[in-house]
C-alpha positions as a Markdown table, in Angstrom:
| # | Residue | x | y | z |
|---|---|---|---|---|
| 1 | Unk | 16.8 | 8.1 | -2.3 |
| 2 | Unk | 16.5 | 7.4 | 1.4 |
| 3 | Unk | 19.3 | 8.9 | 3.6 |
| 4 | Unk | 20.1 | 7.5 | 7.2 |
| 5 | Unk | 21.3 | 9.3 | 10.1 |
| 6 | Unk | 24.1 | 6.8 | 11.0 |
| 7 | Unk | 27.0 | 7.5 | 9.1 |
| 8 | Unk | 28.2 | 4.1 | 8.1 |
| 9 | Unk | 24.6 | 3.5 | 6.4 |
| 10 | Unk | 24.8 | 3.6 | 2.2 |
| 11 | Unk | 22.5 | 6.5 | 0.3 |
| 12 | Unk | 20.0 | 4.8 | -1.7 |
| 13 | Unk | 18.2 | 6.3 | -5.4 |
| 14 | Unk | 15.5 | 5.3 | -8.0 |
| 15 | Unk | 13.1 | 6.5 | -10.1 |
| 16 | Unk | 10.2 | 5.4 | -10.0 |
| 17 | Unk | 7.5 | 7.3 | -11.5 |
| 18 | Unk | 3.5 | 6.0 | -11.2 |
| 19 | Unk | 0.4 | 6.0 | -13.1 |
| 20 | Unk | -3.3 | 6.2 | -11.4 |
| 21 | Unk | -5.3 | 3.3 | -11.3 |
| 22 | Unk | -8.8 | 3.8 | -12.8 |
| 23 | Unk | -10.9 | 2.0 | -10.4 |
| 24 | Unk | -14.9 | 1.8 | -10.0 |
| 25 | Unk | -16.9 | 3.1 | -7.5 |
| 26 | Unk | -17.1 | 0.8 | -4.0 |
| 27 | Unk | -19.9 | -0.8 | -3.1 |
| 28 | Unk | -20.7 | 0.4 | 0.5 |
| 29 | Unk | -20.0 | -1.9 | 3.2 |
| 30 | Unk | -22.5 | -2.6 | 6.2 |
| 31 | Unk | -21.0 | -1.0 | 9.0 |
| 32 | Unk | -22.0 | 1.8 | 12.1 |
| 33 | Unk | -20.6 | 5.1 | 11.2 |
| 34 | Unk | -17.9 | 6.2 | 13.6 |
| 35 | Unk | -19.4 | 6.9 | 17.2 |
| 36 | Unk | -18.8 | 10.8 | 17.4 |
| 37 | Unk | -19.2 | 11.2 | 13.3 |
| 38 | Unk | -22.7 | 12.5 | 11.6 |
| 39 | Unk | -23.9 | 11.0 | 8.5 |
| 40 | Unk | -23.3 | 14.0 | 6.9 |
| 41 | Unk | -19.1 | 14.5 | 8.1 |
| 42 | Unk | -18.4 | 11.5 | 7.0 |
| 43 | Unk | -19.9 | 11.6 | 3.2 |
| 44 | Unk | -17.5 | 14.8 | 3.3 |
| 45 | Unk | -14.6 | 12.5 | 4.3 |
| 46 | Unk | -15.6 | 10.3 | 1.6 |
| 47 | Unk | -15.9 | 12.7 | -1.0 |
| 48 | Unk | -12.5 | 14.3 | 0.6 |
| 49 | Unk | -10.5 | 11.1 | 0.2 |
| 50 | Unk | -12.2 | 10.3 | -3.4 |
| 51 | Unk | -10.3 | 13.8 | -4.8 |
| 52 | Unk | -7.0 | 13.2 | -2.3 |
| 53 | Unk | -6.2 | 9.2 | -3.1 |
| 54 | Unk | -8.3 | 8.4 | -6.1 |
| 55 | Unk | -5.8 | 10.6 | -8.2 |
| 56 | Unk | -2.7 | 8.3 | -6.8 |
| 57 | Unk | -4.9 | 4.7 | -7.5 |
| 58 | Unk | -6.6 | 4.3 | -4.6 |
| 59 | Unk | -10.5 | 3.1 | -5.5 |
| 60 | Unk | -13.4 | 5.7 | -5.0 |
| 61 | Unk | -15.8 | 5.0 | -2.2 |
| 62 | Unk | -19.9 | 5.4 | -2.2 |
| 63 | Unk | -21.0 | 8.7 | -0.5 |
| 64 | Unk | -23.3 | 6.5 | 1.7 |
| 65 | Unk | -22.6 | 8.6 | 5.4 |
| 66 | Unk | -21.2 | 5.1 | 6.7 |
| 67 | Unk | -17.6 | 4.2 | 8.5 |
| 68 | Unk | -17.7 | 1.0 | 7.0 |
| 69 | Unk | -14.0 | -0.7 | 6.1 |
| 70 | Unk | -13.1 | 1.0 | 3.1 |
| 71 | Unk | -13.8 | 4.3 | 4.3 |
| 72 | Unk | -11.9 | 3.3 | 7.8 |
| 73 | Unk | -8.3 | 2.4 | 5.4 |
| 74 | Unk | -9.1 | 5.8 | 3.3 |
| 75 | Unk | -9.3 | 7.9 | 6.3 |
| 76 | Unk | -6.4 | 5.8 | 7.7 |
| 77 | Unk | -4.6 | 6.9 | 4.6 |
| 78 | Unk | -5.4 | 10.0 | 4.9 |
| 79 | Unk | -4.6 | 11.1 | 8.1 |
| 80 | Unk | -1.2 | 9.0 | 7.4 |
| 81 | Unk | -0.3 | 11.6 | 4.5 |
| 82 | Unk | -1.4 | 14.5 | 6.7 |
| 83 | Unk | -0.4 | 14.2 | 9.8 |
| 84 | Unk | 1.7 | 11.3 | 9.5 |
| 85 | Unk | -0.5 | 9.1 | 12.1 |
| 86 | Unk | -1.9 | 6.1 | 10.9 |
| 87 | Unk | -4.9 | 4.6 | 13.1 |
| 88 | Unk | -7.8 | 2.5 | 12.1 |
| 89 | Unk | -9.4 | 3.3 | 15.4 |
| 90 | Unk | -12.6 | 4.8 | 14.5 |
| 91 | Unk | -13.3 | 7.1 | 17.5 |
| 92 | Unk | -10.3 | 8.9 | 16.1 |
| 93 | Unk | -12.3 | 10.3 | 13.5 |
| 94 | Unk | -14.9 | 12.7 | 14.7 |
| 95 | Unk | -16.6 | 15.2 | 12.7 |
| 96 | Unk | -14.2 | 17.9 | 13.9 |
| 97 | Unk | -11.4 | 15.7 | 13.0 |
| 98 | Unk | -12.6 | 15.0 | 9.7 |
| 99 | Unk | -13.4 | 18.5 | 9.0 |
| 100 | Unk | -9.3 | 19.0 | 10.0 |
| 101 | Unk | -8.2 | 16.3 | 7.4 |
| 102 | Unk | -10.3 | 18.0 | 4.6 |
| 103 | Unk | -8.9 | 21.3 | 5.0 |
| 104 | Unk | -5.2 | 19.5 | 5.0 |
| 105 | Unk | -4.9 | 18.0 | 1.1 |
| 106 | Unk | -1.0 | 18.1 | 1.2 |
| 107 | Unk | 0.0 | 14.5 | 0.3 |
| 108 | Unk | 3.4 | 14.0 | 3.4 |
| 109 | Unk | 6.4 | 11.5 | 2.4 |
| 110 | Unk | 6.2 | 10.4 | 6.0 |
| 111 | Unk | 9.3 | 10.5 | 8.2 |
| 112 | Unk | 9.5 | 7.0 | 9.5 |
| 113 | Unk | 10.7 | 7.0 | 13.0 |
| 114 | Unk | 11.5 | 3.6 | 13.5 |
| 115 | Unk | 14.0 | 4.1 | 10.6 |
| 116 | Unk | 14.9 | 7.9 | 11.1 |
| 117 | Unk | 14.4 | 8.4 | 7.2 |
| 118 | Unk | 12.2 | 9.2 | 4.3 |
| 119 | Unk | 12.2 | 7.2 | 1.3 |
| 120 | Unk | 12.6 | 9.7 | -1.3 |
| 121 | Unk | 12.1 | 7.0 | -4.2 |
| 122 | Unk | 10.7 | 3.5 | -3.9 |
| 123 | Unk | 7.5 | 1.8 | -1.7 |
| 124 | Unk | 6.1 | 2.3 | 2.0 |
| 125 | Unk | 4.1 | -0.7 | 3.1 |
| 126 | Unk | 1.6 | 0.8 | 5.8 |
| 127 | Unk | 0.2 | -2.3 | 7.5 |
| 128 | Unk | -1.9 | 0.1 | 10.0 |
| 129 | Unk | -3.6 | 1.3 | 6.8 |
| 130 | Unk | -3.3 | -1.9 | 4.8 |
| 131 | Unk | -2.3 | 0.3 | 1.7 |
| 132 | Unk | 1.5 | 0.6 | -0.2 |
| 133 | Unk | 2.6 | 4.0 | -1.0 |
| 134 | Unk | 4.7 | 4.7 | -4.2 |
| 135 | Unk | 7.0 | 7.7 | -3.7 |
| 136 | Unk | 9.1 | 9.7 | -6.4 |
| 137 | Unk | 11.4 | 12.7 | -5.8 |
| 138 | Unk | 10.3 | 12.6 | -2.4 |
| 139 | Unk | 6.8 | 12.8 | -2.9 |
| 140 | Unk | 4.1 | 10.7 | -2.7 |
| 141 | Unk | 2.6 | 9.6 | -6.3 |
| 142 | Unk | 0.6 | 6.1 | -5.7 |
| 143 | Unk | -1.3 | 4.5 | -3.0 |
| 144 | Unk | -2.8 | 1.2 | -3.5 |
| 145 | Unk | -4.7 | -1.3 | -1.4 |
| 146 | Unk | -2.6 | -4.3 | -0.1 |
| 147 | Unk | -3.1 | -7.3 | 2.0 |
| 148 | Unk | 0.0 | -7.9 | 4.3 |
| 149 | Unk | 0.2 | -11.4 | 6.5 |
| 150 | Unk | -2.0 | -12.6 | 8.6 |
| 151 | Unk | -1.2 | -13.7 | 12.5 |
| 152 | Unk | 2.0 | -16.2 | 13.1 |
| 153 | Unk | 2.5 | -15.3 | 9.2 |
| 154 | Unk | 3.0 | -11.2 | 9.6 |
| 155 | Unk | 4.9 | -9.1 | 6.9 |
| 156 | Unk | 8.0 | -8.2 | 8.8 |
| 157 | Unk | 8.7 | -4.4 | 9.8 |
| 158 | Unk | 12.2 | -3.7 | 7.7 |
| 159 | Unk | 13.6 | -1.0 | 5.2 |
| 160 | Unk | 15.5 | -2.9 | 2.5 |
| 161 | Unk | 16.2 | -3.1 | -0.9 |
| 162 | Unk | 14.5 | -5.6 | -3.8 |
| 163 | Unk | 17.1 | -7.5 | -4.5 |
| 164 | Unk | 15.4 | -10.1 | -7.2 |
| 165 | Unk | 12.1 | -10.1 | -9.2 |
| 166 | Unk | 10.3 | -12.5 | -11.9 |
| 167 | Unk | 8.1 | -11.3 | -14.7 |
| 168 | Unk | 4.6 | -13.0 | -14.6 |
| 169 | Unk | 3.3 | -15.7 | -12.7 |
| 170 | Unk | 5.5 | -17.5 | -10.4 |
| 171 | Unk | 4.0 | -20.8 | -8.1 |
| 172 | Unk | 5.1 | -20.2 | -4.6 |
| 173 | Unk | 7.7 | -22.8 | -2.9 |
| 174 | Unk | 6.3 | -22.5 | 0.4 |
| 175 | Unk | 2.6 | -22.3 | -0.6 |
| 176 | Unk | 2.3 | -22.9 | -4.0 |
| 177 | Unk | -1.1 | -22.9 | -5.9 |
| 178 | Unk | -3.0 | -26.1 | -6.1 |
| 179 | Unk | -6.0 | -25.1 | -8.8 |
| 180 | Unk | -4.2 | -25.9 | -11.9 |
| 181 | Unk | -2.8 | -22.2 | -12.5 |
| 182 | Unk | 0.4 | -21.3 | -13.9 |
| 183 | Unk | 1.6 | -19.5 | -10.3 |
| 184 | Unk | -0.2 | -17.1 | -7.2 |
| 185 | Unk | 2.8 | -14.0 | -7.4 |
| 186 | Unk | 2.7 | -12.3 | -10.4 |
| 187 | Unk | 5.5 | -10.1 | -11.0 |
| 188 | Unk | 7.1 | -10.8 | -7.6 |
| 189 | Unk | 9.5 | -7.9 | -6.0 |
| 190 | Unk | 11.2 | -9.5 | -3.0 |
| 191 | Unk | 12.8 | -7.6 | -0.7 |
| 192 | Unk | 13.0 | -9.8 | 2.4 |
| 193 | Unk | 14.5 | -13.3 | 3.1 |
| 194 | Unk | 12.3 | -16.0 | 3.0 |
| 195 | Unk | 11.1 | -15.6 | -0.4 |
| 196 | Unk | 8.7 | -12.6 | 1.1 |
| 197 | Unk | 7.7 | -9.9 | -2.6 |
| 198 | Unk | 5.7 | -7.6 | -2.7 |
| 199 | Unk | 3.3 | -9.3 | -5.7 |
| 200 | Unk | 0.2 | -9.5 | -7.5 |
| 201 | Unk | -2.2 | -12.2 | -5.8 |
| 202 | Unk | -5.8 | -13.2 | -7.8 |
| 203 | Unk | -7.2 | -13.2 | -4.1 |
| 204 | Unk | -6.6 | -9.2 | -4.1 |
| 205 | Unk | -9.0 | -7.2 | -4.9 |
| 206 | Unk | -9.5 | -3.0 | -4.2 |
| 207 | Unk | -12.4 | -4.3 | -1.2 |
| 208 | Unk | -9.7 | -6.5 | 0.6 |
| 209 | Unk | -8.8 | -4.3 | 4.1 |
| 210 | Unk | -7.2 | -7.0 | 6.2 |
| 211 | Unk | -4.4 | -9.0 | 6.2 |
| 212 | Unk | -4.8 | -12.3 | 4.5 |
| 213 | Unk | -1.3 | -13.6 | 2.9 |
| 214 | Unk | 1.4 | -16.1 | 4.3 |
| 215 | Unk | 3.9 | -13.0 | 4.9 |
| 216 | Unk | 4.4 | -11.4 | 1.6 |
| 217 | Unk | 2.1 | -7.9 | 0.6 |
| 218 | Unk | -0.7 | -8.9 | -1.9 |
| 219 | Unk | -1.9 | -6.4 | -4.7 |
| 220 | Unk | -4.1 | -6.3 | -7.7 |
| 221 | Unk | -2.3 | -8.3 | -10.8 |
| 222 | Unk | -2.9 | -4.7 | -12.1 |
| 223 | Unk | -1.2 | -3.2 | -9.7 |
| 224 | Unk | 1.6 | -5.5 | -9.9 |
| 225 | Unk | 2.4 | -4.7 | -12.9 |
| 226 | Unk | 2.3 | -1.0 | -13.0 |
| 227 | Unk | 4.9 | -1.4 | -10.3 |
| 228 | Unk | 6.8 | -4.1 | -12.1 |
| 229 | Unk | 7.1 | -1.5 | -15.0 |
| 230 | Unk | 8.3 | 1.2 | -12.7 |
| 231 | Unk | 11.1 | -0.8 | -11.3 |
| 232 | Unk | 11.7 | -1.6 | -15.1 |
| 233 | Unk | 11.4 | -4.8 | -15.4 |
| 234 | Unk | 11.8 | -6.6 | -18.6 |
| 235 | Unk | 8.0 | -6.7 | -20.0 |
| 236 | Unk | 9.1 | -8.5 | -22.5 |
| 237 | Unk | 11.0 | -11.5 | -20.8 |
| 238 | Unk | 9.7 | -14.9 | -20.1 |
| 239 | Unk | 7.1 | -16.6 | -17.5 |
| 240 | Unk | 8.6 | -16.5 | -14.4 |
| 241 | Unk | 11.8 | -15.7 | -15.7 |
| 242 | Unk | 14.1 | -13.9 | -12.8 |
| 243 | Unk | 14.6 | -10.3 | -14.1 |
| 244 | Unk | 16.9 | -7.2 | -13.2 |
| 245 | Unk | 15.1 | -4.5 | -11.6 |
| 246 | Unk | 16.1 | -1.4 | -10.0 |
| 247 | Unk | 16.9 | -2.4 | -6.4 |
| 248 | Unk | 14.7 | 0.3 | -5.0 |
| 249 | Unk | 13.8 | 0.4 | -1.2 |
| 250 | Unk | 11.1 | -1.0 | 0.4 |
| 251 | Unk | 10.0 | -0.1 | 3.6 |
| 252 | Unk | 7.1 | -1.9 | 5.8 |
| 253 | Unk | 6.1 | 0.0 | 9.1 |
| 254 | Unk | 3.0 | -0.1 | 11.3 |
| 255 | Unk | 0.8 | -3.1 | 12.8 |
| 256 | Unk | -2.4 | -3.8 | 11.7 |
| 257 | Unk | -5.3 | -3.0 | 14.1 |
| 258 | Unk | -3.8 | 0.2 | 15.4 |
């Protein structure tokens, strides 16, 4: 459900309920560890954010000690669902305020000021973090990785509903694929004009941190259809047939390289 302040604005509700995503362990990623960090503080992030996010599908990361990319989105993430500030600056996170996130393991539905609301049921596309969360009776329940678009291509920042979805591969009209496969969006959710879904890409994978798509936000085919399922979708309907979903809202906020 998400509720506006403006009276004239409709009220909004889903269900959407989420499964965790069993994911492998990272491989670390060369990188300096944050300037005003020890080794030591941020393996304890690392091991903080494995037993916060890993639950709700997020993938574990290596206790290696280093602020490498995947450990910069997970402590983005974290300190989104805390404090509700998302920043990807590393300075941010020294070892006193790591040791602040790991005492805080409350998971916030973030207000979203530029919308004046929470989303009680449906998706929040954090393009700071580069990760979608999933939320259900106004909690949070999932948090995947995503890729949202790149420069001169970027996701735009809206709260809307999906209004159409396919089941399975679908080839792009704008960019379709050229290898021979049978699409690039699996189990597309748009929610934007221009054909822009939220959808399941074979360039995703849990390592991807940055923006990389032509506007629309990339996940794991697995992903895809865990949320395709939650929107209930018909599994059982054609390739790239166009499917009734619940028209849940979708919100995308932030800017990457805050």
């Amino acid at each position: 459900m998400i509720t506006h302040n403006n009276s004239g604005n409709r009220l909004l509700a889903g269900t959407l309920l989420i499964t965790t995503l069993g994911a492998g362990v990272l491989a670390p990623s060369p990188a300096e560890a944050a300037p005003s960090a020890t080794g030591e503080a941020v393996r304890a992030l690392q091991d903080d954010t494995n037993r916060d996010l890993g639950p709700l599908g997020m993938p574990r990361l290596a206790l290696d000690g280093k602020f490498g990319a995947q450990t910069l989105r997970a402590a983005c993430a974290e300190n989104w669902l805390t404090t509700g500030v998302a920043t990807r600056n590393p300075g941010t996170y020294s070892s006193n305020k790591i040791n602040e996130l790991n005492g805080k393991d409350t998971m916030l539905n973030p207000y979203m000021s530029e919308f004046r609301t929470r989303i009680a049921n449906g998706f929040i596309v954090n393009k700071t973090c580069q990760v979608l969360a999933v939320t259900n009776n106004n909690k949070v329940t999932g948090l995947y990785p995503v890729s949202t678009g790149t420069s001169g291509h970027e996701t735009p920042n809206v709260l809307n509903n999906i209004f159409m979805a396919r089941r399975g591969w679908h080839n792009s009209s704008e960019h379709p694929a050229k290898d021979g496969t049978n699409g690039n969006m699996d189990n597309p959710l748009y929610f934007y004009a221009g054909g822009i879904a939220i959808h399941g890409s074979r360039a995703m994978s849990t390592s991807s941190t940055t923006p990389r798509s032509f506007g629309c936000v990339r996940v794991t085919p697995e992903v895809s259809e865990k949320l395709f399922r939650k929107v209930r979708g018909d599994i059982n309907a054609r390739q790239d047939a166009i499917v009734r979903v619940d028209p849940l809202p979708v919100a995308v906020i932030g800017k990457f390289g805050n």
